[in-house]
N, C-alpha and C positions, 0 to 999 in steps of 0.2 A: 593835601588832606584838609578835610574840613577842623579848626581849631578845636582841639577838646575831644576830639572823635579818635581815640586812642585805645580803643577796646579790639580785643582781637573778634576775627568775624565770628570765631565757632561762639563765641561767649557773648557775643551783643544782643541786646534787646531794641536795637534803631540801625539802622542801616542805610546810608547817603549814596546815593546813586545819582550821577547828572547825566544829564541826557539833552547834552546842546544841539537838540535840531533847529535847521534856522531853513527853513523849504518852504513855508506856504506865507513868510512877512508878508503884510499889505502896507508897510506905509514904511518904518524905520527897521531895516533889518539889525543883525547884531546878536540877536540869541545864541548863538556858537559862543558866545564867550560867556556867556552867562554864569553856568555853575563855578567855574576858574574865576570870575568876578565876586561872586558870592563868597567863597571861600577865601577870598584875600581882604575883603572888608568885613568880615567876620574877625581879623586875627586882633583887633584893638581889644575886642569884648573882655570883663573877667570873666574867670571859670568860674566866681563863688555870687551864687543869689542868695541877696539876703532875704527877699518875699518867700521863696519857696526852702531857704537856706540848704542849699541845696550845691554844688559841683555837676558844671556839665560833665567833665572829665569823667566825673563817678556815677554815671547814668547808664554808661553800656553802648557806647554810640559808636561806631565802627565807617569808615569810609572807604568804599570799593572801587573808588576813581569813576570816572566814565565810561558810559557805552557809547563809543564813538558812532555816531550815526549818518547816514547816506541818505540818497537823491530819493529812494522807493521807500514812502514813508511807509506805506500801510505794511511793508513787508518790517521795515524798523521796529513797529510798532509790535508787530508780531513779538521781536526779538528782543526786544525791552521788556514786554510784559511775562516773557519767560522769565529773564534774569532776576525781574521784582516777585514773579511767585516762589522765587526760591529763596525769597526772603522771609516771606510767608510761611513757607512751609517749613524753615527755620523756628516758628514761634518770634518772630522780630517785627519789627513794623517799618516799612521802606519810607523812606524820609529823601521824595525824588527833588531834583532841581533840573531847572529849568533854562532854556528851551524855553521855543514857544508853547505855546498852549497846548496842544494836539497829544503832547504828551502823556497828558491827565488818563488818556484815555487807558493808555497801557497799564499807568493804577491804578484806576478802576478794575480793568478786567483783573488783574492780579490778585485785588483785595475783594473782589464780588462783594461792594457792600448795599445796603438796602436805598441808604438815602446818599445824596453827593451833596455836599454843602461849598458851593463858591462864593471867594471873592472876586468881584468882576466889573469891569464899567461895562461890558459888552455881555448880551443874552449867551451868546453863540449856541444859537437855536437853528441855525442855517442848515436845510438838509446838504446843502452844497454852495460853493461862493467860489464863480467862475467857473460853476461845470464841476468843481472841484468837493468831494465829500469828506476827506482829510485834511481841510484848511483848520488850521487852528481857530475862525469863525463857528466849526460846526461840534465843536467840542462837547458839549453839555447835550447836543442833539443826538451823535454818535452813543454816547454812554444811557440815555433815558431809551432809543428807539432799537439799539442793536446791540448792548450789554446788558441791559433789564433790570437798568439802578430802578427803584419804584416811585422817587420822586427825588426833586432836584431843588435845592434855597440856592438862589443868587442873590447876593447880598452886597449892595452898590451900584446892580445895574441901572444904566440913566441914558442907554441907546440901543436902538436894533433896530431892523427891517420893518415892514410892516406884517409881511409873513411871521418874524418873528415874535411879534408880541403877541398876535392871533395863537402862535403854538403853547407860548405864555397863559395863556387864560386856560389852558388845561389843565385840568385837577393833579396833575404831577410834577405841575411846576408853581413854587412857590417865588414872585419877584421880591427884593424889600429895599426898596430905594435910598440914596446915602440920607435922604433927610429921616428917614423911618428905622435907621439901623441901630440909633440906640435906643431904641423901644423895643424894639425887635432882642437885642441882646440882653435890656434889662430879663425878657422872662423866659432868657435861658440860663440868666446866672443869677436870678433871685436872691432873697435871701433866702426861702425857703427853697432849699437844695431839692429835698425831694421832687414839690413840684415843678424843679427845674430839670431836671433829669426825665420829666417825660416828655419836655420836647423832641425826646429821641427814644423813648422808652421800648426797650425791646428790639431797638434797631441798630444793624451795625452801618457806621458812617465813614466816608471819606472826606477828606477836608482839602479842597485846594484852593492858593490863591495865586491868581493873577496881580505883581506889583498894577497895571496901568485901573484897578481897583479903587486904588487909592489915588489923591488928587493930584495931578502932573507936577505940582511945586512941588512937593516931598517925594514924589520920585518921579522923575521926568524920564529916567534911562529904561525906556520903555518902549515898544513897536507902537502902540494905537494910542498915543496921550488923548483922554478925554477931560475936560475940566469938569470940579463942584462931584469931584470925589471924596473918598471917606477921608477923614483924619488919621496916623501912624498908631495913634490909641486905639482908635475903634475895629482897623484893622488886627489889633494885640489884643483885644478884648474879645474877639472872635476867635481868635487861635485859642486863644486859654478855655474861651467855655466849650467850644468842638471837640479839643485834645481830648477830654479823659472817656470819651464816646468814640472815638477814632481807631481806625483802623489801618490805617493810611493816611499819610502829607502828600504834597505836593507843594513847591513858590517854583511859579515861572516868569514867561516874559521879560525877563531881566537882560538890560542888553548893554553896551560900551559906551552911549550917547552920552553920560553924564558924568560929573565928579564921584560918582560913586554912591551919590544918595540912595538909589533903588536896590543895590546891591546891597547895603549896611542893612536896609530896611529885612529886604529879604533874609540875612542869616541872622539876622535878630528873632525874625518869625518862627524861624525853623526853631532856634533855641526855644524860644517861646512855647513850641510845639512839645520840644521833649519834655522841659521844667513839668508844663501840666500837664501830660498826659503818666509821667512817671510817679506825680505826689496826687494824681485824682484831683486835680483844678486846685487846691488848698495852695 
């Protein structure tokens, strides 16, 4: 059980699901262990914030275990994004761990939101990688071309194909590279709230992120490490201004390779997730 997630399901308002697919790695597998990773280096944290002053425990946050996942991802996928719209249709908001990336996709479909906001070192704008259309490379491709998000912020990317960055300069994809992210973040958490609130105004959003986002030294337990990633701040400054707009989480890619930096990183986020998405970013 994820620490603090002690709400019974009929009564929650967050809902953990993990979903260790580990099928389409390209480089350090390991995502099978991921959410059970997440969950165990979460257990140091306290339940009481003093920022948001606040008890995870007293947030309404329920943990469903896992959807054990197999070889036929798109048929998984299927079956995952059942179980997450039944969270949805609970009035809850699915709070997925990860598994590789490919995941996302399933909350997406679940949460049908307008806009998809990633953290990411990778486009994954790929219509396919290796022949393959369900590679966790083609993630953000899958949800913009054949789920009908309306546009897509990757926030961190700093590598892709050449095809990919071509798909990039279309009007429904917004990139904002690690040097531009806190520019980017100053003017969605302003001081002036209002006009911070219309960088999403009217839209409902999904927020997921990829640990290999952030810079391989602060978490290295990751399948794609790419260097002159975000800082663990700027990744927690993105959760906090996304959450109260949110509709949907997501942290993936988290995998066994490391002393457990990416993991701590990871259930930090997710708390991160519920603190402001339940007290409206304050």
């Amino acid at each position: 059980m994820f620490p603090g997630a002690t709400t019974d399901r009929e009564a929650a308002s967050y809902v953990v699901v993990g979903a260790p697919l580990d099928a389409t790695t390209t480089f350090q597998p390991g995502t099978r262990f991921g959410p059970d990773r997440v969950r165990r280096f979460a257990e140091t944290y306290d339940d009481y914030d003093r920022r948001t002053d606040s008890y995870f425990s007293a947030l309404g946050v329920h943990d469903a275990g896992d959807v054990p996942a197999w070889d036929d991802v798109e048929a998984y996928l299927d079956h995952l994004a059942a179980e997450l719209r039944s969270v949805t249709l609970d009035d809850a908001v699915p709070l997925l761990v990860g598994g590789e990336h490919t995941v996302t996709y399933a909350g997406v479909r679940a949460v049908d939101p307008d806009v998809l906001v990633v953290c990411d070192a990778h486009l994954d704008l790929r219509d396919a990688y290796d022949g393959n259309p369900w590679s966790h490379a083609c993630v953000v491709r899958r949800c913009l071309d054949d789920l009908g998000v309306d546009r897509a912020v990757i926030v961190g990317a700093r590598t892709g194909s050449e095809a990919e960055w071509d798909r990039a300069a279309d009007a429904d994809v917004e990139v904002v590279p690690p040097e531009d992210a806190r520019e980017w973040l100053d003017g969605v958490t302003g001081d002036d709230r209002e006009a911070a609130s219309d960088s999403f105004a009217g839209e409902s959003v999904y927020c997921s992120v990829d640990v290999d986002g952030l810079d391989p030294g602060f978490a290295p337990g990751t399948g794609t490490m790419e260097p002159f990633g975000l800082a663990p701040r700027e990744a927690r400054d993105l959760v906090r201004a996304v959450a109260p707009r949110a509709d949907g989480f997501d942290v993936v890619e988290v995998n066994d390779r490391d002393d457990g930096q990416a993991a701590a990183v990871a259930g930090k986020l997710l708390r991160e997730f519920v603190r402001a998405h339940a007290t409206g970013g304050d």
